[in-house]
N, C-alpha and C positions, 0 to 999 in steps of 0.2 A: 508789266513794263510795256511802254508802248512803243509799237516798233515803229521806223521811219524808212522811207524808200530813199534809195542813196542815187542820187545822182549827181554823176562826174563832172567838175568844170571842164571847160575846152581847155587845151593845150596852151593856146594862145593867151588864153586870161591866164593861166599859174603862171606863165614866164612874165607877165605885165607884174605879179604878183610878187614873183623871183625880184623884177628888177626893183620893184619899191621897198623889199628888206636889201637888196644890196645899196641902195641909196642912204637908207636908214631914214628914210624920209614921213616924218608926219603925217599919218591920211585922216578921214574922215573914213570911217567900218560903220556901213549897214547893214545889218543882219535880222535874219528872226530865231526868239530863243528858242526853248524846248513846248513851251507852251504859246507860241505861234506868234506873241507879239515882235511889235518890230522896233530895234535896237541900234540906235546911232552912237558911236563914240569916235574919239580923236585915239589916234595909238602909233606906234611904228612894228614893222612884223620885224620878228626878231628870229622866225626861222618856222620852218613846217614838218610835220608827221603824221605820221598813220598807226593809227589805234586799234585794233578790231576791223582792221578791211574799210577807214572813214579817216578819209584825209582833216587834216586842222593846218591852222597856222595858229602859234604862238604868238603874243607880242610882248614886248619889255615890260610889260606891267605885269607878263605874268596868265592875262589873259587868254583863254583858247577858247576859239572859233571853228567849227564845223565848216570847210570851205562850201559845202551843199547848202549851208545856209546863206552864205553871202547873197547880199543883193547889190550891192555896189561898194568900190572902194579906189577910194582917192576922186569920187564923182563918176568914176564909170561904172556903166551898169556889169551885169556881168549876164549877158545874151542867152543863156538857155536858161535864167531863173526861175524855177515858178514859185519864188517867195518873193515876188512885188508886180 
């Protein structure tokens, strides 16, 4: 199993993040998967958790995200990434 080093989003990105599932608002999610590529889709966050010590957000479809993988969402970058 191959391990990953976790790194926290800023404070200030999860609540931009908070406010677009309170919106319930369609973004565009950039991300890289497990195997490093990089991952565009349209979705709305439908709520967030922690798993083993590794934050995620859900979205209505179902989907879960690794917030340490984010690279952008809703077009913003997310400032300490080092997945872009």
């Amino acid at each position: 199993m191959e391990k990953y080093i976790l790194i926290p989003i800023s404070c200030s990105y999860y609540d931009e993040l908070e406010a677009l599932a309170t919106l319930r608002k369609e973004c565009e999610i950039v991300f890289t998967d497990e195997s490093g590529k990089q991952i565009s889709i349209k979705g709305i966050i439908k709520t967030f958790f922690i798993l083993d010590k590794v934050e995620y957000m859900q979205l209505e479809s179902g989907e879960e995200i690794r917030l340490d993988k984010l690279i952008s969402v809703d077009v913003k970058r997310l400032s300490n990434s080092s997945n872009g």
